[in-house]
C-alpha positions as CSV (number, residue, x, y, z in Angstrom):
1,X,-59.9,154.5,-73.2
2,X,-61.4,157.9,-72.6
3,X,-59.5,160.9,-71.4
4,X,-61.2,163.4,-69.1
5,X,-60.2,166.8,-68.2
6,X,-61.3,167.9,-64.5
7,X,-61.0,172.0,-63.6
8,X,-63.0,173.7,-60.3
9,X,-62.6,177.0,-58.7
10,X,-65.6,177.3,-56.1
11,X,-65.9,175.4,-52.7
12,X,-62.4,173.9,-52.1
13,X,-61.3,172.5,-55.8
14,X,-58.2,170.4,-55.1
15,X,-60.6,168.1,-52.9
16,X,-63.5,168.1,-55.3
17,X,-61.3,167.1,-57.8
18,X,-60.1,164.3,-55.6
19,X,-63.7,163.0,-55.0
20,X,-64.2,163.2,-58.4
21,X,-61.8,161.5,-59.4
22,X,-62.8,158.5,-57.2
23,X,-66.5,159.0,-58.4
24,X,-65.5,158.7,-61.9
25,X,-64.0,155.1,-61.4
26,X,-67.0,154.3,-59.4
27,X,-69.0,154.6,-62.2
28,X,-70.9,151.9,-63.6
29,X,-69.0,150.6,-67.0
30,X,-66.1,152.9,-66.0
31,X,-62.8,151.7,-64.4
32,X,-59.9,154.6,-63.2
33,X,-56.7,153.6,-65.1
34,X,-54.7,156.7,-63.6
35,X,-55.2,160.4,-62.8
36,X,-52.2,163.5,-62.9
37,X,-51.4,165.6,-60.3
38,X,-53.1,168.4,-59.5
39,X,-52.1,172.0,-61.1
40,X,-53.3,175.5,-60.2
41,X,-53.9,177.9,-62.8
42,X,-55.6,181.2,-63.5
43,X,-59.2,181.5,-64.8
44,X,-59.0,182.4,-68.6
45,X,-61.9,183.6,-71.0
46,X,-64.0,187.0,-70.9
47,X,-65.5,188.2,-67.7
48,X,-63.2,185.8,-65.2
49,X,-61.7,188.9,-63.2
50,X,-62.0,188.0,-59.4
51,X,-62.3,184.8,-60.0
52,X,-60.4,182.0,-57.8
53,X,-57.7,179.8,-59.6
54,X,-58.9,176.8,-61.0
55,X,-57.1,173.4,-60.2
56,X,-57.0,171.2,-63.0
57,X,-56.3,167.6,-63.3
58,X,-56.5,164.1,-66.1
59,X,-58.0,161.5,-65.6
60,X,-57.8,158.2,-67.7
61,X,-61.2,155.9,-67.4
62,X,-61.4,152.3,-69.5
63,X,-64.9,152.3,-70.3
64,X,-68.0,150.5,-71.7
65,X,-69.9,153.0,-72.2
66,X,-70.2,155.5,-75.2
67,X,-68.8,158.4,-75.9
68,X,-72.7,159.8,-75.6
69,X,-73.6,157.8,-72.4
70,X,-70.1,158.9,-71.3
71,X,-70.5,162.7,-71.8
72,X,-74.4,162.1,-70.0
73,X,-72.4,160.7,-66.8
74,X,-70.1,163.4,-67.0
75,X,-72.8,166.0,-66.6
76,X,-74.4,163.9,-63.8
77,X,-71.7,163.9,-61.4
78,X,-70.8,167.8,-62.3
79,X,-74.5,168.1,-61.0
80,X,-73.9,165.9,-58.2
81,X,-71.2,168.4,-57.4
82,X,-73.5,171.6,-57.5
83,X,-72.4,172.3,-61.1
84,X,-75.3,175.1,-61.9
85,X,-74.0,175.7,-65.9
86,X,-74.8,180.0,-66.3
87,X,-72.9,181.4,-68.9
88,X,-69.3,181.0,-70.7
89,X,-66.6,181.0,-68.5
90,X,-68.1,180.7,-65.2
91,X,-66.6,179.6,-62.2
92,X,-68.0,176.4,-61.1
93,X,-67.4,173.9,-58.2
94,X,-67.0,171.0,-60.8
95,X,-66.2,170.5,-64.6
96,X,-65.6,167.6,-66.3
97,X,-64.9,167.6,-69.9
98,X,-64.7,165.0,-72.6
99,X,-61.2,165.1,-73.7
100,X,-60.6,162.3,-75.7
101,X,-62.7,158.9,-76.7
102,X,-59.8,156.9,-78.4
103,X,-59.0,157.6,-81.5
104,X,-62.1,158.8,-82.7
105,X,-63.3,162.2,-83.6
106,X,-67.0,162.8,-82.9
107,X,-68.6,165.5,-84.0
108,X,-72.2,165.8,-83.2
109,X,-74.9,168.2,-81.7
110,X,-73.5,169.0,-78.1
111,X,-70.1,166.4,-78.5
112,X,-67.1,167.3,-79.8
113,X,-64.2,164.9,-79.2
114,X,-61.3,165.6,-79.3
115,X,-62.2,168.8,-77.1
116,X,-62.3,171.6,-79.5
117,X,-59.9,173.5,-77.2
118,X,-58.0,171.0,-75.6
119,X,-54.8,171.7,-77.7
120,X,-54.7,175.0,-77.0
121,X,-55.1,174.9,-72.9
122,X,-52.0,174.4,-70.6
123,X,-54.3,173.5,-68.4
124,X,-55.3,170.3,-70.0
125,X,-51.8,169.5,-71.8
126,X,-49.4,169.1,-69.2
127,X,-51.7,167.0,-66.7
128,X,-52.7,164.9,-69.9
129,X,-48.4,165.2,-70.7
130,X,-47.7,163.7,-67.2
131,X,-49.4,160.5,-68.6
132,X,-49.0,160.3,-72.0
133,X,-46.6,162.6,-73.7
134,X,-46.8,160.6,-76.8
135,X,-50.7,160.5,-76.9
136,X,-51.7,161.8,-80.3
137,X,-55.2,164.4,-80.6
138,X,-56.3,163.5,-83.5
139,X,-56.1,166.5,-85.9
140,X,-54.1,168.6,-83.7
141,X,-51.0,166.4,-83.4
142,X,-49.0,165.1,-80.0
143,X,-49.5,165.9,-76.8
144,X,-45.4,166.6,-76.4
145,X,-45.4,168.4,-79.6
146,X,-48.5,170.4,-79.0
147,X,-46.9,171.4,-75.6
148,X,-43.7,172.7,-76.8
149,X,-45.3,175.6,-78.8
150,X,-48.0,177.1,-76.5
151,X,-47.3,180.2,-74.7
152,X,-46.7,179.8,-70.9
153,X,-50.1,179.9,-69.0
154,X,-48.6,180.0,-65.5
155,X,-49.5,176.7,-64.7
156,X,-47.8,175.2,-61.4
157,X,-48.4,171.4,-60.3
158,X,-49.6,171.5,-56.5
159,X,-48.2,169.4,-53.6
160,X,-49.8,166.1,-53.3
């Protein structure tokens, strides 16, 4: 089971994210399990002023493929999407991220699973919480546990 994180803030991001999420369990040697609701939150990083609120979202996918081929997908359908990767901290109509690959920690040239930041982003806890409070980043500690202690990031779920 892989865990992806899905954030846009260009074009209109709530549907992107919705196609996405579709797209990702059309994949070949990927199958949707589920997918959170969708939560708003404000850009965060250097040089994000003016920029539109991201929505965010999880997505589960029971997969076949590795966590390489995975992350080489992932990159192909942000492209698909009109992701054009600039700098840090760009907005960007689509970005997928590698959460999770089980329970393995990978740490290679341009792959780092868990996500190196994932414990520390609102943004990607409580979607990932609404699914699996007790799911367990290696190295970091639980999802539920890992929430509790971080600092409110103005998150808000959206309507469905």
């Amino acid at each position: 089971m892989a865990w992806i994180g899905l954030g846009a803030n260009l074009g209109t991001p709530a549907q992107t994210l919705r196609e996405a999420i579709a797209r990702l369990g059309a994949q070949p040697g990927c199958r949707l399990i589920t997918h959170s609701s969708l939560y708003a939150s404000a850009p965060l990083g250097e040089d994000t002023a003016g920029q539109p609120e991201y929505v965010n979202a999880v997505a589960a996918l029971d997969t076949s493929l590795s966590a390489r081929e995975l992350l080489d997908m992932l990159l192909q359908v942000e492209r698909e999407f009109g992701r054009q990767r600039s700098r840090r901290n760009a907005a960007r109509t689509l970005d997928l991220d590698l959460l999770l690959y089980g329970h393995e920690c990978i740490h290679v040239a341009d792959l780092d699973v868990p996500h190196p930041r994932m414990h520390e982003r609102a943004f990607v806890l409580i979607p990932l919480s609404e699914l699996a409070r007790e799911a367990h980043i290696p190295g970091r500690g639980f999802v539920g546990e890992l929430l509790a202690v971080l600092p409110d990031q103005h998150i808000r779920r959206l309507p469905n």
